[in-house]
C-alpha positions in Angstrom: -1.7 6.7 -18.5 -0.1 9.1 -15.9 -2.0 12.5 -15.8 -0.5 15.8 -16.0 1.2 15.8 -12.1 2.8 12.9 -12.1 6.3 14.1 -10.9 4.5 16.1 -8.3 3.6 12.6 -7.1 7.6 11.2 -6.9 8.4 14.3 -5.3 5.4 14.3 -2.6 6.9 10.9 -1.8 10.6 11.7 -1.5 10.3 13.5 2.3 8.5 10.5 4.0 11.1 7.7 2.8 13.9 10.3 3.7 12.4 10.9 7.3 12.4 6.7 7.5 16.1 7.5 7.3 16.5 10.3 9.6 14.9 8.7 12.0 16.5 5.3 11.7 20.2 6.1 11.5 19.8 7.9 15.1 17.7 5.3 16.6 20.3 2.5 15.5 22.9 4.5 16.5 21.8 5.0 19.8 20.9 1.5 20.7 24.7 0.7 20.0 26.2 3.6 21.9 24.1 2.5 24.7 25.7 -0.7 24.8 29.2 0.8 24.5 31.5 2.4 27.1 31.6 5.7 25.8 35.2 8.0 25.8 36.1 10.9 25.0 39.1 10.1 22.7 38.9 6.3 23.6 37.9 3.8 21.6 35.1 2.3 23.0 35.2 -1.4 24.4 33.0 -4.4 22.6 29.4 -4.5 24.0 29.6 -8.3 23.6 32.8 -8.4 26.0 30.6 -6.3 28.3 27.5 -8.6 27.9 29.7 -11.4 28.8 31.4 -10.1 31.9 29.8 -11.1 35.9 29.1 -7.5 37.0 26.7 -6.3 34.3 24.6 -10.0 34.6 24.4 -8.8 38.0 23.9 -5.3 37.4 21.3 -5.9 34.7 18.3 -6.5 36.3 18.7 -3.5 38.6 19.3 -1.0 35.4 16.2 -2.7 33.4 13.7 -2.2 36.7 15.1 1.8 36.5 14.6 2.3 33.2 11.1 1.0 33.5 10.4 3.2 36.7 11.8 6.0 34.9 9.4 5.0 31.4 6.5 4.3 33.4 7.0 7.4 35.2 7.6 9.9 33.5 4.5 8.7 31.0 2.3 9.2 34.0 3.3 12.3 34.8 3.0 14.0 31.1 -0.4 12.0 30.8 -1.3 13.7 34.2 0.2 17.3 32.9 -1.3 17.2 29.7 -5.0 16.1 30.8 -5.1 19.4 33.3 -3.7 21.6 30.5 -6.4 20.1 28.2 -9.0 20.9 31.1 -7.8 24.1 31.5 -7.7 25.3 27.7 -11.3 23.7 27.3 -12.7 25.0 30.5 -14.3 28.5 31.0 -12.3 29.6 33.7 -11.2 33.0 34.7 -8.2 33.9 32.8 -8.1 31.4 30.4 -6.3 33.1 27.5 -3.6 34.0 30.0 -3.3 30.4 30.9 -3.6 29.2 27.9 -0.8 31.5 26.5 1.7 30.3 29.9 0.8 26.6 29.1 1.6 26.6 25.2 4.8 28.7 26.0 7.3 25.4 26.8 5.7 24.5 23.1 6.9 27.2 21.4 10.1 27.9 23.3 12.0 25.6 20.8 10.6 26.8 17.6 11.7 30.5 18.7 15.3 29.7 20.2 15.6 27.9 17.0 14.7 31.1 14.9 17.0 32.8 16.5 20.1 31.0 16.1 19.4 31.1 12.6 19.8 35.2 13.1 
């Protein structure tokens, strides 16, 4: 038999199946608009017409070795960035609340930009 909170069980469940969704939709979404042209008021052109033509089998391989360079990259360079600030906000150094205060600030940029569009 269901205790007293059940519903508070069906309604502690509804926000991570809607999240599957709002991340989803986007995700899909994107991987078709990257294989679309893209127009401002244009319809845009099939991606299997695209597939099929000479000059992106040609161009392919060239776009798939950027976008690893780029991945591969930029990874290493936030896994670089984020090991000093984690050095820095766990050493004893001079000045470390002031550090710490100028490294967190691109983290909390967002949330107040955010706030204060909804003013």
């Amino acid at each position: 038999m269901l205790g007293p909170d059940y519903r508070l069980g069906f309604l502690s469940s509804c926000p991570p199946s809607s999240s599957v969704g709002l991340v989803a939709y986007p995700f899909c979404y994107a991987i078709y608009l990257s294989m679309t042209r893209k127009y401002v008021g244009v319809r845009p052109s099939g991606w299997l017409r695209q597939l099929r033509s000479s000059s992106l089998r040609r161009l392919l391989p060239a776009r798939l070795i950027n976008s690893f360079i780029f991945t591969f990259g930029s990874v290493a360079v936030k896994l670089v960035l984020g090991m000093i600030m984690a050095l820095v906000l766990t050493s004893g150094v001079r000045f470390r609340r002031l550090l710490t205060g100028v490294l967190l600030i691109p983290w909390v940029a967002p949330t107040v930009v955010s706030a204060l569009n909804f003013l």
